[in-house]
SEMARKOL-180012 format. One line per field, with one value per residue (C-alpha): x, y, z negated; residue in three letters; chain; residue number from 1. Coordinates in Angstrom, 1 decimal, always signed. Layout:
SEMARKOL-180012
east: (X; ...)
north: (Y; ...)
up: (Z; ...)
r: (ala; ...)
c: (A; ...)
k: (NUM; ...)
This chain:
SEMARKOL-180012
east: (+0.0; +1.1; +1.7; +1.2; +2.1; +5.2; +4.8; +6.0; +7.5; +11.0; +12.3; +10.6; +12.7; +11.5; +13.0; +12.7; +14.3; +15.1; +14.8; +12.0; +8.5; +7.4; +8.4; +6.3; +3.6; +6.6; +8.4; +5.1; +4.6; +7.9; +7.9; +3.8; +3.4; +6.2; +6.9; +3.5; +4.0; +7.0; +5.4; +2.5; +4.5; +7.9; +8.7; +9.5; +12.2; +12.2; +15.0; +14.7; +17.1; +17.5; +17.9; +18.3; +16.8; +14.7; +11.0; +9.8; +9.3; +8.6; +10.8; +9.3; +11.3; +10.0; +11.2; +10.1; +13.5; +10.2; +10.3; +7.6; +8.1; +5.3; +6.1; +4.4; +5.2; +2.8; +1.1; -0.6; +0.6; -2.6; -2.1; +0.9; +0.0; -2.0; -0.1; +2.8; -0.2; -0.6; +2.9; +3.0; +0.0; +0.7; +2.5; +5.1; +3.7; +3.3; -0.2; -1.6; -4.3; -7.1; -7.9; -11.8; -14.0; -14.4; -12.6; -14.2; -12.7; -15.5; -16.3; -19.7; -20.0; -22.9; -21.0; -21.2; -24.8; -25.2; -28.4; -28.9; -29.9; -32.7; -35.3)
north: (+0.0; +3.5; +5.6; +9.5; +8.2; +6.1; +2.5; +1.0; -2.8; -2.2; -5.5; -8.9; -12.2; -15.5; -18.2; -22.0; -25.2; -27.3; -30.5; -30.4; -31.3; -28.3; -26.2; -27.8; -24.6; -21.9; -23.3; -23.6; -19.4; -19.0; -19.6; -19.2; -16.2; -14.2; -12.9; -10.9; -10.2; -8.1; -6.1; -5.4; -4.1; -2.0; -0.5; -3.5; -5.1; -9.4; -11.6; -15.7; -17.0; -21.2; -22.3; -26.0; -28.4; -25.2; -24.8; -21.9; -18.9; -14.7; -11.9; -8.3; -5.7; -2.3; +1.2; +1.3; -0.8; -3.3; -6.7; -9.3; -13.4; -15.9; -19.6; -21.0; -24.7; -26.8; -23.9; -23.4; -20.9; -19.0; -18.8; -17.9; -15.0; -14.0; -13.7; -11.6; -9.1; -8.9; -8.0; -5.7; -3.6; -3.6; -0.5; -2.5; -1.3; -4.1; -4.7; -3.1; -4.7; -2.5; -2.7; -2.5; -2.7; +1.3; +3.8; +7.4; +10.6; +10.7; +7.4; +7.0; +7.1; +4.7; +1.7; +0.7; -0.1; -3.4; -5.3; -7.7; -4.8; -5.7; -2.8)
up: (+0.0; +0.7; -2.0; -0.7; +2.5; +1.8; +1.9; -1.6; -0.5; +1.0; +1.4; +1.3; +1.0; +2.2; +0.7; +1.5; +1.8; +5.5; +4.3; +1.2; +1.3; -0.6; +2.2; +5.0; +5.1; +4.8; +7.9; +9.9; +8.4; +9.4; +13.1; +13.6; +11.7; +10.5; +14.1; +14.1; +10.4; +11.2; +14.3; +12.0; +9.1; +10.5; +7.6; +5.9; +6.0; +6.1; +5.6; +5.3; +3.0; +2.6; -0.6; -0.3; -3.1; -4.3; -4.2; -1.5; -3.1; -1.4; -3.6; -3.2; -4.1; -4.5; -4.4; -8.2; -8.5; -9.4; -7.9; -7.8; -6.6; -5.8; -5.6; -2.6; -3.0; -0.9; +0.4; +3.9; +6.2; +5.6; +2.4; +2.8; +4.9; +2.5; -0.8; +1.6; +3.2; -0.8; -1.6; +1.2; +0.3; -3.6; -5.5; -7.4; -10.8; -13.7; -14.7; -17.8; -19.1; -20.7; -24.3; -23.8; -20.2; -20.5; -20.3; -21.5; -22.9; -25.7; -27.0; -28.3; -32.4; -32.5; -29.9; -26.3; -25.1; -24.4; -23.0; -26.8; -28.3; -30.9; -32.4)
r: (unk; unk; unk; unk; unk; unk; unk; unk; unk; unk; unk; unk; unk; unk; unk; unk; unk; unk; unk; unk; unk; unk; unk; unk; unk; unk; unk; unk; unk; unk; unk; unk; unk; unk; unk; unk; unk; unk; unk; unk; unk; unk; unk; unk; unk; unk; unk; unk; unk; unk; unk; unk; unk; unk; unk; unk; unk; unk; unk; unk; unk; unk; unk; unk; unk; unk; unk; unk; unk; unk; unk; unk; unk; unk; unk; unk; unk; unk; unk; unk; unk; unk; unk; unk; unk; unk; unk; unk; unk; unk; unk; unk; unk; unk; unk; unk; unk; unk; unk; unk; unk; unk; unk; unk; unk; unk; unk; unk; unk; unk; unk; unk; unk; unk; unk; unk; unk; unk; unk)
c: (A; A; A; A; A; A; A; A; A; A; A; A; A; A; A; A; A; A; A; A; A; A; A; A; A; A; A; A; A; A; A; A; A; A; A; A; A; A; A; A; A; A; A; A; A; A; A; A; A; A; A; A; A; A; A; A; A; A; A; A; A; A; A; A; A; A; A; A; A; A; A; A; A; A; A; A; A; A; A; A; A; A; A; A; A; A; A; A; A; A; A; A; A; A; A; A; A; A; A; A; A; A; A; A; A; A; A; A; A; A; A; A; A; A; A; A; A; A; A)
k: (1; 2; 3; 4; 5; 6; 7; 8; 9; 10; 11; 12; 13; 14; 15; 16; 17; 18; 19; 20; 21; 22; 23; 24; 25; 26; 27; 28; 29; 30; 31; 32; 33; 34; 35; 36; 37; 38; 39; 40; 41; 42; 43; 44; 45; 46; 47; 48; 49; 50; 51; 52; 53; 54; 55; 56; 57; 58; 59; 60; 61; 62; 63; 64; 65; 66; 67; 68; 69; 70; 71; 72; 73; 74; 75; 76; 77; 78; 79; 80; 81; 82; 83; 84; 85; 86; 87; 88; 89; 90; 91; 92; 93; 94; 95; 96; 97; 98; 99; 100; 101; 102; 103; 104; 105; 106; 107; 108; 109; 110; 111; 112; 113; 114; 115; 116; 117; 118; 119)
């Protein structure tokens, strides 16, 4: 995802084996679908790394100084696709997760409304 224009992923690694089971799906991404991955997304920058007796695995590294990696052991090529178009269109930033499910500047003295309630 762009942040103010500037796309936040700057490098994505693929990594995978040549000779492992594991990496069946990421060798079938690699030469069915990383060629139009790249055209699609020219700022980023892809590099395939083999790691051999490893499971597969996609390293993003953002320009946070952030970096994320998905294992994608026994994983289709779609899926595959899918977790790097997710990479590629996330901000880098860790997630926070939220104390309550609201989030107001004047919380209400009596409690949140909720749909139990008895009179």
């Amino acid at each position: 995802m762009a942040l103010r224009g500037v796309w936040q992923l700057q490098k994505l690694i693929v990594s995978y084996c040549d000779w492992g089971g594991s990496s069946r799906g990421i060798r079938a991404f690699m030469e069915s679908q990383l060629p139009t991955f790249k055209e699609k997304s020219p700022q980023l920058e892809v590099v395939t790394e083999l790691i051999r007796g490893q499971h597969p695995h996609l390293k993003g590294f953002y320009k946070n100084k952030n970096e994320r990696v998905i294992c994608v052991k026994n994983m289709t090529p779609e899926d595959i696709l899918l977790h790097a178009t997710r990479l590629r269109n996330a901000l880098g930033r860790k997630v926070v997760k939220l104390k309550t499910r609201h989030v107001t500047k004047h919380p209400s003295v009596q409690g949140t409304w909720t749909t139990d309630v008895k009179f």
